[in-house]
N, CA, C and O atoms as a CHARMM CRD file, in Angstrom:
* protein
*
  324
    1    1 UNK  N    -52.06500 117.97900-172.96000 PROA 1      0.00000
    2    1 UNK  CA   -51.48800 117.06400-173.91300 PROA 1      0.00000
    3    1 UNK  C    -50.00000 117.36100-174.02200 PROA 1      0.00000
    4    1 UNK  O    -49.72200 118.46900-174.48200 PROA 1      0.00000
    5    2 UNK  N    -48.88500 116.47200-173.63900 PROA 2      0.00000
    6    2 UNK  CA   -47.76100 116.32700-174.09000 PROA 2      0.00000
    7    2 UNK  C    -47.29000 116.80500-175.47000 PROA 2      0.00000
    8    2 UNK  O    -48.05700 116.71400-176.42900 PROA 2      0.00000
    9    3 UNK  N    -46.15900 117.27000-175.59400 PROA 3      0.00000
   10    3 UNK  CA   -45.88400 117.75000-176.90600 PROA 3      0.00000
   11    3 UNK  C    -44.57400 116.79800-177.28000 PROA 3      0.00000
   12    3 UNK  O    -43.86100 116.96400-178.27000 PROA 3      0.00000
   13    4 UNK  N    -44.39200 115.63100-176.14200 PROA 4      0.00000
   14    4 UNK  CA   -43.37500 114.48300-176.58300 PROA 4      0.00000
   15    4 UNK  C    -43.94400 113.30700-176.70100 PROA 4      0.00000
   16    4 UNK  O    -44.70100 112.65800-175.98000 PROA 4      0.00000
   17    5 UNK  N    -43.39100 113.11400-177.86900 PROA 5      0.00000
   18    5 UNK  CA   -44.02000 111.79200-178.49900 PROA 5      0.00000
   19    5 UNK  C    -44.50500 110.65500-177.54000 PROA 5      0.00000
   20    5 UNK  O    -44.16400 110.64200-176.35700 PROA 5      0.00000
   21    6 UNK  N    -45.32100 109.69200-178.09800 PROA 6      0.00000
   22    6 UNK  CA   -45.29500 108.89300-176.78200 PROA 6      0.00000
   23    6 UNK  C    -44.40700 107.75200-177.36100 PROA 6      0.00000
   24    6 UNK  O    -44.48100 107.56800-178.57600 PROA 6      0.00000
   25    7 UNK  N    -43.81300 107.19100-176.83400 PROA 7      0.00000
   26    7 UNK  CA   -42.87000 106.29400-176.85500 PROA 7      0.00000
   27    7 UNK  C    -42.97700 104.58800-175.86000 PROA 7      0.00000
   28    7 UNK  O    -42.22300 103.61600-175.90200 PROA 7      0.00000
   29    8 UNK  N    -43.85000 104.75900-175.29900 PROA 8      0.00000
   30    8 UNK  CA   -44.28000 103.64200-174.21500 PROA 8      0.00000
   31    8 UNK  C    -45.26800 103.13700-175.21600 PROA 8      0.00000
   32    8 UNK  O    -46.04800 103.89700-175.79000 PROA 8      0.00000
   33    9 UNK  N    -45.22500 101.77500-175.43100 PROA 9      0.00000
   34    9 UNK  CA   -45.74800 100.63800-176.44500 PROA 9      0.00000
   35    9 UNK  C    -46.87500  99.84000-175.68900 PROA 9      0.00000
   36    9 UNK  O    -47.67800  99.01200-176.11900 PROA 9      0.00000
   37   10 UNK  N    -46.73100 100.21700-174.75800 PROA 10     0.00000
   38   10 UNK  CA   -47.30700  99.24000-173.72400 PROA 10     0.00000
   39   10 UNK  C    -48.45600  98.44100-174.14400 PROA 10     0.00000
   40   10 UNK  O    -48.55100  97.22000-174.26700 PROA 10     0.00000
   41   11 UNK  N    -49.39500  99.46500-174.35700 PROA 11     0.00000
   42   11 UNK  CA   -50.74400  99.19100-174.84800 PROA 11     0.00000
   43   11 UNK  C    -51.00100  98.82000-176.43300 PROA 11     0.00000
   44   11 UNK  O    -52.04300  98.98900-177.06700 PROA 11     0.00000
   45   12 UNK  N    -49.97700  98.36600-176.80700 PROA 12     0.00000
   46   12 UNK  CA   -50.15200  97.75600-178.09600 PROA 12     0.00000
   47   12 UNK  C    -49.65600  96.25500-177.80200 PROA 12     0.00000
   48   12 UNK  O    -48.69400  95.76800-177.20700 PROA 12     0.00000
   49   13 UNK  N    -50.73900  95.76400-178.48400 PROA 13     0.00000
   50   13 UNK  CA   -50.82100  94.10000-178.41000 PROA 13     0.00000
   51   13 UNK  C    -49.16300  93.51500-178.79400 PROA 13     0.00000
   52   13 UNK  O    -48.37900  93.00400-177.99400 PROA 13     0.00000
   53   14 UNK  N    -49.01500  93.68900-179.77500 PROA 14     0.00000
   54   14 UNK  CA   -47.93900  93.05700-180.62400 PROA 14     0.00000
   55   14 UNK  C    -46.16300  92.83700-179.36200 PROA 14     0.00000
   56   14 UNK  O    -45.23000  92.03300-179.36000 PROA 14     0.00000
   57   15 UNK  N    -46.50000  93.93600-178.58500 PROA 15     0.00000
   58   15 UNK  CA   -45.90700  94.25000-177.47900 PROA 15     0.00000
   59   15 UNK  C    -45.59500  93.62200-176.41700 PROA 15     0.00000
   60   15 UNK  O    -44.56400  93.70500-175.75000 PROA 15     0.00000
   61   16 UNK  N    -46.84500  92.75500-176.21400 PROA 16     0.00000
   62   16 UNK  CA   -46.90800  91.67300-175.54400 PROA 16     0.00000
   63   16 UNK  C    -46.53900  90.15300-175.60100 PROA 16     0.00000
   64   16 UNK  O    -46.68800  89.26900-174.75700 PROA 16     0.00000
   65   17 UNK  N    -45.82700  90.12000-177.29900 PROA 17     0.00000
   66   17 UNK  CA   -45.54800  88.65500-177.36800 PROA 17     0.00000
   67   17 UNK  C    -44.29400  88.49500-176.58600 PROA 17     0.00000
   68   17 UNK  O    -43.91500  89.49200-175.97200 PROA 17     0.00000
   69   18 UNK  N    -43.61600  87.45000-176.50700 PROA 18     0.00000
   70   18 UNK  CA   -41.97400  87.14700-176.01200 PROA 18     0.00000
   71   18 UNK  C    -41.07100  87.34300-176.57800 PROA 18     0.00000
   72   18 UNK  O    -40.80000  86.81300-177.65500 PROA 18     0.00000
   73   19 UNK  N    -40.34500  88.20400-175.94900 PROA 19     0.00000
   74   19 UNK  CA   -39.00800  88.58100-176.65800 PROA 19     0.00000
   75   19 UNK  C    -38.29200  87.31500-178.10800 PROA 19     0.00000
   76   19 UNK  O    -38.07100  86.12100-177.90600 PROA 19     0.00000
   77   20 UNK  N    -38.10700  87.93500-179.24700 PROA 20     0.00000
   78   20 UNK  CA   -37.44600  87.23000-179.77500 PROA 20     0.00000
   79   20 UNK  C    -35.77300  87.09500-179.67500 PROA 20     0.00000
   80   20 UNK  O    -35.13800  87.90700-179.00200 PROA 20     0.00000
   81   21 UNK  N    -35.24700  86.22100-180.25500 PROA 21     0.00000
   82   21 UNK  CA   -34.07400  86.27800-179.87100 PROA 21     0.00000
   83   21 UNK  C    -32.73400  87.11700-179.87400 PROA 21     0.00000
   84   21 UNK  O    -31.83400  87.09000-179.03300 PROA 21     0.00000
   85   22 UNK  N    -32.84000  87.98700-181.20900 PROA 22     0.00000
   86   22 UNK  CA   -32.63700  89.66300-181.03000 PROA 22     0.00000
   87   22 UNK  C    -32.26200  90.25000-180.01400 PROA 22     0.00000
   88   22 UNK  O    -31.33600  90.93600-179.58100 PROA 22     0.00000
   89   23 UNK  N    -33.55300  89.65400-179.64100 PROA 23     0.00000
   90   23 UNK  CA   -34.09800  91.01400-178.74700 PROA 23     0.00000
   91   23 UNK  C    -33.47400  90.74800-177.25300 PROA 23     0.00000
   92   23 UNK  O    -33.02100  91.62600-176.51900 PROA 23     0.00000
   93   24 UNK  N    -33.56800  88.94700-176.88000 PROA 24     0.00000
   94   24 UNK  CA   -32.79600  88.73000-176.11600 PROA 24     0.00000
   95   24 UNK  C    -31.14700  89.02300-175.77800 PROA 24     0.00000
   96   24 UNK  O    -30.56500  89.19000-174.70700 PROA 24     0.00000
   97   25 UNK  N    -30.77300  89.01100-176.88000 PROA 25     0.00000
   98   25 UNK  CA   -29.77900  89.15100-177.39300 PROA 25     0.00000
   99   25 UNK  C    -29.29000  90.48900-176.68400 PROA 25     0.00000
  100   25 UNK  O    -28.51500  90.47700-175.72800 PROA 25     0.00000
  101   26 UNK  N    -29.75100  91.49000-177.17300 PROA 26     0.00000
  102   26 UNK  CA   -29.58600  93.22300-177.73700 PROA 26     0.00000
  103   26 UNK  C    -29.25700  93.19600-176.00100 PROA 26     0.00000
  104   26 UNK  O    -28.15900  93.49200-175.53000 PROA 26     0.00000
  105   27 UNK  N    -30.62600  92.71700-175.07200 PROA 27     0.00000
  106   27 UNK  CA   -30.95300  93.22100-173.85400 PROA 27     0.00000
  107   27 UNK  C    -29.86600  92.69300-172.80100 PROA 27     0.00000
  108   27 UNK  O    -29.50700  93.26100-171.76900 PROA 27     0.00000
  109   28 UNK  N    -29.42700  91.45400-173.32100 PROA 28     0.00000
  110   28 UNK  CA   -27.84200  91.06000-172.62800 PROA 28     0.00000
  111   28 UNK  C    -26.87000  91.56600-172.61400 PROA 28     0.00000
  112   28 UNK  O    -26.07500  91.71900-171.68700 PROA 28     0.00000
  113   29 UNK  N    -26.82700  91.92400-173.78800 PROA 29     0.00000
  114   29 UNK  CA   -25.23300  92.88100-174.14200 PROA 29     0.00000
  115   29 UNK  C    -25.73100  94.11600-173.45200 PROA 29     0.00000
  116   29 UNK  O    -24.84000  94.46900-172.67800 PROA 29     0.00000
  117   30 UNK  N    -26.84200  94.99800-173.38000 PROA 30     0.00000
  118   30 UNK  CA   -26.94900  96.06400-172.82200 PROA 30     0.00000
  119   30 UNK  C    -26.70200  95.90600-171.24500 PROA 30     0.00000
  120   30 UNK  O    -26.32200  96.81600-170.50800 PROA 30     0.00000
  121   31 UNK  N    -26.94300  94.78000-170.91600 PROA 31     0.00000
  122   31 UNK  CA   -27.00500  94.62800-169.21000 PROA 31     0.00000
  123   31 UNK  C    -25.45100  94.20900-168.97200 PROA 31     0.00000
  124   31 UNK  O    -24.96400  94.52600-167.88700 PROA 31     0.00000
  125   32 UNK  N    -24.59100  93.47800-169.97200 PROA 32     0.00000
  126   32 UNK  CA   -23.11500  93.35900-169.82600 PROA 32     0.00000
  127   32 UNK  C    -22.79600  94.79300-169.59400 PROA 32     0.00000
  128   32 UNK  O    -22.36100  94.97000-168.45500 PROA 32     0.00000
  129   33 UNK  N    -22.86100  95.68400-170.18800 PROA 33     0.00000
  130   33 UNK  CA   -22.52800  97.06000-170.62900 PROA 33     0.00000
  131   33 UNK  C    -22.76300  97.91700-169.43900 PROA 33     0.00000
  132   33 UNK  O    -21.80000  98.62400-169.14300 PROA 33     0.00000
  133   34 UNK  N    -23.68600  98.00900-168.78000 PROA 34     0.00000
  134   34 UNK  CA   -24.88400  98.51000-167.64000 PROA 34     0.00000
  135   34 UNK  C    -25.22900  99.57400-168.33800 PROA 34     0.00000
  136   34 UNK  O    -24.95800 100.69500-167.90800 PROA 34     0.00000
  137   35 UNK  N    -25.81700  99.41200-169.40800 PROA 35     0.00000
  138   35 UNK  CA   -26.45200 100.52700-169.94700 PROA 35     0.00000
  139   35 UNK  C    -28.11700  99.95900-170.44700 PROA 35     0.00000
  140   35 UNK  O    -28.57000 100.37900-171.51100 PROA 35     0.00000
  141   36 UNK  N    -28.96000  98.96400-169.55900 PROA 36     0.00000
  142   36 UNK  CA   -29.77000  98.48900-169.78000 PROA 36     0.00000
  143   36 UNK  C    -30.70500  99.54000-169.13200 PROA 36     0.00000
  144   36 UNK  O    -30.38200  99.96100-168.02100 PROA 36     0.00000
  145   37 UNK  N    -31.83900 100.00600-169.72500 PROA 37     0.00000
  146   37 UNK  CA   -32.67700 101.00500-169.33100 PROA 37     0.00000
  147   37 UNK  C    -33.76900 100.42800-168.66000 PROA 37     0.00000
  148   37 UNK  O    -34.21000  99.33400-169.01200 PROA 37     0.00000
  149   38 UNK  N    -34.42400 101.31000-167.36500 PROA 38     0.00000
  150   38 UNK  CA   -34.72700 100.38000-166.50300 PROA 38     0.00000
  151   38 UNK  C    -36.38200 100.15800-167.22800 PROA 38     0.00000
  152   38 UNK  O    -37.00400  99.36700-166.52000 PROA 38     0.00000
  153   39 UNK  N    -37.02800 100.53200-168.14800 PROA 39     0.00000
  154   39 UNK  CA   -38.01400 100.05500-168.70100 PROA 39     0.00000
  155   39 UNK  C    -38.03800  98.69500-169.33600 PROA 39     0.00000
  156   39 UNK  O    -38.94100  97.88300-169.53800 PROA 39     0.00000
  157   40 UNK  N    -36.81000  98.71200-169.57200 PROA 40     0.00000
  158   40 UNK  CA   -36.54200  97.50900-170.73600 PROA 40     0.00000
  159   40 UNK  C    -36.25500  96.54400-169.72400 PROA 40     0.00000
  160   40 UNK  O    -36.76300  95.43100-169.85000 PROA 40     0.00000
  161   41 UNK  N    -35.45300  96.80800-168.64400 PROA 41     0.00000
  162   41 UNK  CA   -35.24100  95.15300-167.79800 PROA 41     0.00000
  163   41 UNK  C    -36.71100  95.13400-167.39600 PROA 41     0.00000
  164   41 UNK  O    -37.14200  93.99000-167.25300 PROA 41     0.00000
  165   42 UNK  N    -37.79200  96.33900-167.12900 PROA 42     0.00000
  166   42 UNK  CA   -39.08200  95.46500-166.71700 PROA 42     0.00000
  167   42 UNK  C    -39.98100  94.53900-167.63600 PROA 42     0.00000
  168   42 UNK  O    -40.67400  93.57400-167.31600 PROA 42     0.00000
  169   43 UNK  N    -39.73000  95.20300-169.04900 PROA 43     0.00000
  170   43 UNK  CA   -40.14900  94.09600-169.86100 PROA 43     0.00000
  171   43 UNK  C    -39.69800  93.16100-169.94600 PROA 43     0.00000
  172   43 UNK  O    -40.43200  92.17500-170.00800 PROA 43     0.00000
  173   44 UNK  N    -38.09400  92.98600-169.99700 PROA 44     0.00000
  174   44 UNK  CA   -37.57500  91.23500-169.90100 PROA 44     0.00000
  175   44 UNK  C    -37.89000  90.74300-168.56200 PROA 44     0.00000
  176   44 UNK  O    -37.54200  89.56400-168.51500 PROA 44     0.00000
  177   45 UNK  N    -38.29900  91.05200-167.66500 PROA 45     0.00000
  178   45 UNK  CA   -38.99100  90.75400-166.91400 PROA 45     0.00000
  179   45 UNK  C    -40.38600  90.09300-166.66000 PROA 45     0.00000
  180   45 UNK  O    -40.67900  89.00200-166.17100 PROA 45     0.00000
  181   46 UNK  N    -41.14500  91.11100-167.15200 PROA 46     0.00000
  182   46 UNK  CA   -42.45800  90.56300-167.35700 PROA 46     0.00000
  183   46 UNK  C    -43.23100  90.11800-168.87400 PROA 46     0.00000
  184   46 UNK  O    -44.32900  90.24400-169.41700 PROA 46     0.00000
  185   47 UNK  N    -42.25500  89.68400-169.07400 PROA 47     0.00000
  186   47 UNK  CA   -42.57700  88.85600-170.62100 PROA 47     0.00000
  187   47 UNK  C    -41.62100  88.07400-171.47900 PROA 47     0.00000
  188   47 UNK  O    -41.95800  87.44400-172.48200 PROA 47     0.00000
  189   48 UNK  N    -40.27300  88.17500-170.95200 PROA 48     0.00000
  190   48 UNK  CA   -39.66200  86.98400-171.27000 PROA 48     0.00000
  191   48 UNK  C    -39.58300  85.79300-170.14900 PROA 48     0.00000
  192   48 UNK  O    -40.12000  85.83700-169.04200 PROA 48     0.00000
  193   49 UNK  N    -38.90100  84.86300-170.60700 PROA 49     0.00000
  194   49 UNK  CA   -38.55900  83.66300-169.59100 PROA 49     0.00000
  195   49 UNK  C    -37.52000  83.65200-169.27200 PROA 49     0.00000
  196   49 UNK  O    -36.65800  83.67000-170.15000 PROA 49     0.00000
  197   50 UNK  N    -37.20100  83.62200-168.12300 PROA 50     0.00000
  198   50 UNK  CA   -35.56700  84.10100-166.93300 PROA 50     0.00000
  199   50 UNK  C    -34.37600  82.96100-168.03100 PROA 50     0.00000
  200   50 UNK  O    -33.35200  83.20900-168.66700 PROA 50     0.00000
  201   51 UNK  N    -34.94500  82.07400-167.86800 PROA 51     0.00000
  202   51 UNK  CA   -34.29900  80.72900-168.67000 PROA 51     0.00000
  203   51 UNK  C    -33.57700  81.12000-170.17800 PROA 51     0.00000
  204   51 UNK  O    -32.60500  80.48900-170.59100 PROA 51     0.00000
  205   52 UNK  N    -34.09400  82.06600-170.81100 PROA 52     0.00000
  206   52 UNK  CA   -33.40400  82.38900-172.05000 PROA 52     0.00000
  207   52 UNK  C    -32.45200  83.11000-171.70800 PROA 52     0.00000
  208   52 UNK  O    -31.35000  82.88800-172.21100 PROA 52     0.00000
  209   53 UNK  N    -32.59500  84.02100-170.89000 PROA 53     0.00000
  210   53 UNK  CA   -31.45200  85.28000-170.66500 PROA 53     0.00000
  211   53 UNK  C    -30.51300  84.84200-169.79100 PROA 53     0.00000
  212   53 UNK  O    -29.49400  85.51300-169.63000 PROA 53     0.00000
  213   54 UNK  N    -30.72700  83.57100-169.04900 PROA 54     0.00000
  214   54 UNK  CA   -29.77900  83.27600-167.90100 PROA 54     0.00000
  215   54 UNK  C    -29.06800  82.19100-169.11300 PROA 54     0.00000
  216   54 UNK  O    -27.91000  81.87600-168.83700 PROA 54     0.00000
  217   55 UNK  N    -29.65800  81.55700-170.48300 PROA 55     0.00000
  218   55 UNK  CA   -28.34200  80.83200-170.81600 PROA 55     0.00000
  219   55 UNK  C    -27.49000  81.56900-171.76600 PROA 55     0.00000
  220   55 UNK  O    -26.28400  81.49100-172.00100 PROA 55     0.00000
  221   56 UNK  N    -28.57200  82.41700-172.32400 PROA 56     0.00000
  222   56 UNK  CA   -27.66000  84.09600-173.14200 PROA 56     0.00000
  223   56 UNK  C    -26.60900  84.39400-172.41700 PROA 56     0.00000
  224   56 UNK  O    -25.40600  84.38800-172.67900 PROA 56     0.00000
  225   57 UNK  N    -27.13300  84.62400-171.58800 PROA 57     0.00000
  226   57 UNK  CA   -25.87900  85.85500-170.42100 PROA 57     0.00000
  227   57 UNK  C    -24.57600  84.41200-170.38500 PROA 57     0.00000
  228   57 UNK  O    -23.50600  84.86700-170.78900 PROA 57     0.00000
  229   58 UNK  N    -24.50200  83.47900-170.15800 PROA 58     0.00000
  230   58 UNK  CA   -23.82400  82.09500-170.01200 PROA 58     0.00000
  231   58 UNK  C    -23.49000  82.26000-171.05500 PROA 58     0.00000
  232   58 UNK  O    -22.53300  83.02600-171.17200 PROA 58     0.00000
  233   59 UNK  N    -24.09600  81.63100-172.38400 PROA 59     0.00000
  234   59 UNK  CA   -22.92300  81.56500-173.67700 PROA 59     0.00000
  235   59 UNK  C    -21.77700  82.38200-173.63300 PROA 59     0.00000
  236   59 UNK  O    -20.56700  82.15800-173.65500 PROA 59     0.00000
  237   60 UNK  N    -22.93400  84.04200-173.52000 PROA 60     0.00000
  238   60 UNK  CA   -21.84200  85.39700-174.20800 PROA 60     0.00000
  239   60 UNK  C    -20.74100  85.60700-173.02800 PROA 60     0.00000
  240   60 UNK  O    -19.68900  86.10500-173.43100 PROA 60     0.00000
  241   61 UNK  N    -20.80300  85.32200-171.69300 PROA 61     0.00000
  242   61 UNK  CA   -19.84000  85.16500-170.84300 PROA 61     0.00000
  243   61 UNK  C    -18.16400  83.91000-171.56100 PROA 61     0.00000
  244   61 UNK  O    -16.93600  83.99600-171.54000 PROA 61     0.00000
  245   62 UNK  N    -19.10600  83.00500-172.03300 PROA 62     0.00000
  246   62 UNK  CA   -18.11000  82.17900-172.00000 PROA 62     0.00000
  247   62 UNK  C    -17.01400  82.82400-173.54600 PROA 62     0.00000
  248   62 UNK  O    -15.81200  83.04800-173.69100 PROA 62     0.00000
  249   63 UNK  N    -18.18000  82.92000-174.40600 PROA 63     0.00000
  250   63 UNK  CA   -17.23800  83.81500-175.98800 PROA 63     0.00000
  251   63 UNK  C    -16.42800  84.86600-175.40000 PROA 63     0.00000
  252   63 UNK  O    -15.37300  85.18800-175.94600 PROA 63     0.00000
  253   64 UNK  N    -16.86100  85.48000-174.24000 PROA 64     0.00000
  254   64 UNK  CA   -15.78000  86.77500-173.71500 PROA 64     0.00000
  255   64 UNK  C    -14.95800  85.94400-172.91200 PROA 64     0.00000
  256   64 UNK  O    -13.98700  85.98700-173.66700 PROA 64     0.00000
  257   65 UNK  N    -14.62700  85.31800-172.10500 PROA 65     0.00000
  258   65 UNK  CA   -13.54800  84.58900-171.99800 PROA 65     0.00000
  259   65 UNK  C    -13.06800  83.61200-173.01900 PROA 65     0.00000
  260   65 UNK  O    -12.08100  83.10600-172.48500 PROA 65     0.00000
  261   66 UNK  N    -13.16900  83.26100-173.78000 PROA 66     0.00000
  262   66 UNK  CA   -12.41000  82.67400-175.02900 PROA 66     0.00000
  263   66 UNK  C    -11.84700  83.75900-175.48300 PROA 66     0.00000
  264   66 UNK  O    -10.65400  83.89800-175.21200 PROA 66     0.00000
  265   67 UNK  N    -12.42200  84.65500-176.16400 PROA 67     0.00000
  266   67 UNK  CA   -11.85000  85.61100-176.50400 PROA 67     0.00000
  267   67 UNK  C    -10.89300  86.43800-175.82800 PROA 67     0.00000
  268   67 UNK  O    -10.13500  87.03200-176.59600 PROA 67     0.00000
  269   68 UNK  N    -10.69400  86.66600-174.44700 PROA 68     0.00000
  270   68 UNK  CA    -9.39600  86.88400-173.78000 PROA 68     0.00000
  271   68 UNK  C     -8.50700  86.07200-174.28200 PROA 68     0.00000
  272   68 UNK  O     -7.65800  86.29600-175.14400 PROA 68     0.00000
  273   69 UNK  N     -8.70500  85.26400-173.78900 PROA 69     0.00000
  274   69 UNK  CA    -8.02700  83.43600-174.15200 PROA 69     0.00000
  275   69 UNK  C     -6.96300  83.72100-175.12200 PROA 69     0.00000
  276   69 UNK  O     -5.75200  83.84400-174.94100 PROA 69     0.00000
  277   70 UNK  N     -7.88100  83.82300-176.51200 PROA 70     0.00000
  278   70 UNK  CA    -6.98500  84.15600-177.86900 PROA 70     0.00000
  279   70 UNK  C     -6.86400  85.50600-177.98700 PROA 70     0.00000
  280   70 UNK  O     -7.32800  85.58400-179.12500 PROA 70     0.00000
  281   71 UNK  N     -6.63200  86.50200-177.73300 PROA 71     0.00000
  282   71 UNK  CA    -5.85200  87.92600-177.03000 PROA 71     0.00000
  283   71 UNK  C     -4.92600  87.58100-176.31900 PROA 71     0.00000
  284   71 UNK  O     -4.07300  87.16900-177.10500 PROA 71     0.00000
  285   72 UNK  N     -4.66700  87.51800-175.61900 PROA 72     0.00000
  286   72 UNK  CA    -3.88100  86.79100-174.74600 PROA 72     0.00000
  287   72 UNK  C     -2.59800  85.89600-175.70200 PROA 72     0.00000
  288   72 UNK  O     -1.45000  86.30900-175.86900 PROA 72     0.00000
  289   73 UNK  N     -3.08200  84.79100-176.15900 PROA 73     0.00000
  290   73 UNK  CA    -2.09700  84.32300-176.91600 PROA 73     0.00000
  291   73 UNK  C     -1.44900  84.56900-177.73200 PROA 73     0.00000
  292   73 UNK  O     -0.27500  84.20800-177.65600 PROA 73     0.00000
  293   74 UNK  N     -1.76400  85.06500-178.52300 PROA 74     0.00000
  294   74 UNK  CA    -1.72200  86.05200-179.81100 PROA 74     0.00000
  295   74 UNK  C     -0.73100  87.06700-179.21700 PROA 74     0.00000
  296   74 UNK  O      0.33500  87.05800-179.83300 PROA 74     0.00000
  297   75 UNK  N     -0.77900  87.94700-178.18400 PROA 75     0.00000
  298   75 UNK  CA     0.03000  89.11100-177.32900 PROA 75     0.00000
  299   75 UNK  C      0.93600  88.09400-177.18400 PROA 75     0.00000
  300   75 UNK  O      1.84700  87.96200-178.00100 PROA 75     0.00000
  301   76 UNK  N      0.79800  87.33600-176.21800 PROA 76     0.00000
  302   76 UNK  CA     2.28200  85.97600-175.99700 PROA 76     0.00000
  303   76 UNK  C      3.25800  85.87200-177.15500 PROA 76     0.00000
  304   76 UNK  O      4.43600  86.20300-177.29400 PROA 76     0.00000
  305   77 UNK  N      2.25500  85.23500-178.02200 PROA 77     0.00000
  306   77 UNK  CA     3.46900  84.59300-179.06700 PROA 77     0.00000
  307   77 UNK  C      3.40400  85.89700-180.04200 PROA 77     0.00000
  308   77 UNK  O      3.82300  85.65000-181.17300 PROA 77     0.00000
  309   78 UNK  N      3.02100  87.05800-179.86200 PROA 78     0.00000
  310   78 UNK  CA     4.16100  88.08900-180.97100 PROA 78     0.00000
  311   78 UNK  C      4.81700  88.03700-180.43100 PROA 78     0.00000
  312   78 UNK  O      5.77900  87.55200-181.02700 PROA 78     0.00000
  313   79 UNK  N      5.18700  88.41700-178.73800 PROA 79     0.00000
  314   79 UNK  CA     6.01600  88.87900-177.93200 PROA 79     0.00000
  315   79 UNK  C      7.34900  87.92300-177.81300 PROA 79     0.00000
  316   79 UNK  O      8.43700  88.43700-177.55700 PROA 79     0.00000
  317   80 UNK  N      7.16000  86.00100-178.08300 PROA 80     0.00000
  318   80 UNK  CA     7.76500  85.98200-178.72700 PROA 80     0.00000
  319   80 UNK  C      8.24100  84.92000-177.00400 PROA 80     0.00000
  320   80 UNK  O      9.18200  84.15100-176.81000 PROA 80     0.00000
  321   81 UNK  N      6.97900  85.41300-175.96100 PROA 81     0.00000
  322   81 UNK  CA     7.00300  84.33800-174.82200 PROA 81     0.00000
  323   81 UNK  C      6.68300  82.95600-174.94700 PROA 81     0.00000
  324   81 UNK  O      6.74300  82.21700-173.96400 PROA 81     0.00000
């Protein structure tokens, strides 16, 4: 018997529903980051739908280029270019 906790959910039902949006959420920004753990991309894998995370990953791409955008401008016009 292990003396570390168990931590793998697997076998609990509740475990098995579809990612909520959170959760979609959390697992995008972690994969922007590359700090997505490789347990966790197998669950968005095998229990979410590619379709949520591929328009996640799309929005939050586009807010990070806006957000250059206005960085960017903001640096410009203190500077006074």
């Amino acid at each position: 018997m292990s003396s570390k906790p168990d931590t793998d959910h697997s076998d609990n039902p509740s475990d098995n529903r579809p990612p909520g949006p959170l959760r979609i959420i959390l697992s995008v920004l972690a994969a922007f980051f590359g700090v997505q753990s490789e347990k966790n991309r197998a669950r968005d894998f095998q229990q979410g739908r590619p379709i949520h995370y591929i328009l996640v990953g799309l929005i939050m791409t586009l807010l990070f280029i806006l957000l250059v955008l206005i960085a960017v401008k903001l640096v410009l016009r203190s500077a006074g270019i």
